[in-house]
NUDRENLUM-346197 format. One record per residue (C-alpha): residue in three letters; x, y, z. Coordinates in steps of 0.2 Angstrom, whole numbers, plus 5000, padded with zeros to 4 digits. Layout:
N
ALAXYZ/...
//
This chain:
119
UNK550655745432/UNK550255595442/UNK549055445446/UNK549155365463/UNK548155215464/UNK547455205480/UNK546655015479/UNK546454845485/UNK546954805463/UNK548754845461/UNK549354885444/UNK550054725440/UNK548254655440/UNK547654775429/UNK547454765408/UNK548154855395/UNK546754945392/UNK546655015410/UNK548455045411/UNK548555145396/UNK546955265401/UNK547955265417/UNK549655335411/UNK548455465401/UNK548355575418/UNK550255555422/UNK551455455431/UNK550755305440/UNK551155275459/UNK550255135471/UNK549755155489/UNK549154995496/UNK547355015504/UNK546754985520/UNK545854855529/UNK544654915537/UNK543654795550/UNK541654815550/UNK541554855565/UNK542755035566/UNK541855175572/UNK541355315558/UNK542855395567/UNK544155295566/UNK543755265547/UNK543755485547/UNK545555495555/UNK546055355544/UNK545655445528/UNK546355605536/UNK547855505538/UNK547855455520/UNK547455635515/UNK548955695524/UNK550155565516/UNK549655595498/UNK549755785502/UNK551455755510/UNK552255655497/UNK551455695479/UNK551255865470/UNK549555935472/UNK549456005455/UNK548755885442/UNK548655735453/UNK547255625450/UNK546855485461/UNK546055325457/UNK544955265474/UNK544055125475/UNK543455015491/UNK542655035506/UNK541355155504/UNK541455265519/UNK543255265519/UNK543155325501/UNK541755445503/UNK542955515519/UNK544555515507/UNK543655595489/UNK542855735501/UNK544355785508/UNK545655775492/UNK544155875483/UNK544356015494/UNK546056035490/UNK545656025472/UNK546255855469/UNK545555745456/UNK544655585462/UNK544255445451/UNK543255265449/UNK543455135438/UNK541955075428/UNK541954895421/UNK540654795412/UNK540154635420/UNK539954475409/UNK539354325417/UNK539854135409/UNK538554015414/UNK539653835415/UNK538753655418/UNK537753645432/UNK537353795444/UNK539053875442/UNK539554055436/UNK541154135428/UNK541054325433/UNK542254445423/UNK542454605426/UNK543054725407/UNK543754905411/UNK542855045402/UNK543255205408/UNK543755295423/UNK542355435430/UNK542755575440/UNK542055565457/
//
């Protein structure tokens, strides 16, 4: 079993909470996400989740893996399509956002872990 964390949030920035719910699907691994310029081609944001796809495929087991994706949204939707076809568990993290009003016209924004849902 194992949970890749395919983010821009590594694991060090992450709560108990979130870790814990985490380790519930296996061993945790971290591949840095891409940066992705707004102005790639649909294309080039394709052969780069392809690329992705290959190197998860490559060097985890298929079997119960579950990977966490969150990011740019084509790139993701590109990514979650293709691990889904080979079975492969996708997930989000859901987070409650509080908002702290402060003196004058500024704002604290927090973001809570909840759950994981399954793309």
């Amino acid at each position: 079993m194992m949970f890749i964390n395919l983010s821009n949030h590594p694991f060090s920035s992450w709560s108990a909470k979130q870790l814990e719910a985490a380790k519930q699907y296996g061993d945790l691994a971290e591949m840095a996400f891409p940066n992705i310029e707004p102005n790639c081609s649909t294309e080039v944001v394709r052969m780069l989740a392809t690329a992705y796809v290959t190197d998860i495929m490559e060097h985890y087991p298929a079997e119960n893996l579950t990977v966490h994706i969150m990011g740019e949204q084509t790139f993701c939707y590109h990514v979650v399509r293709q691990l889904k076809q080979r079975n492969i568990r996708c997930v989000a993290s859901t987070t409650e956002r509080i908002v702290k009003e402060i003196k004058g016209n500024k704002r604290i924004v927090e973001f809570t872990f909840v759950q994981f849902r399954e793309y």
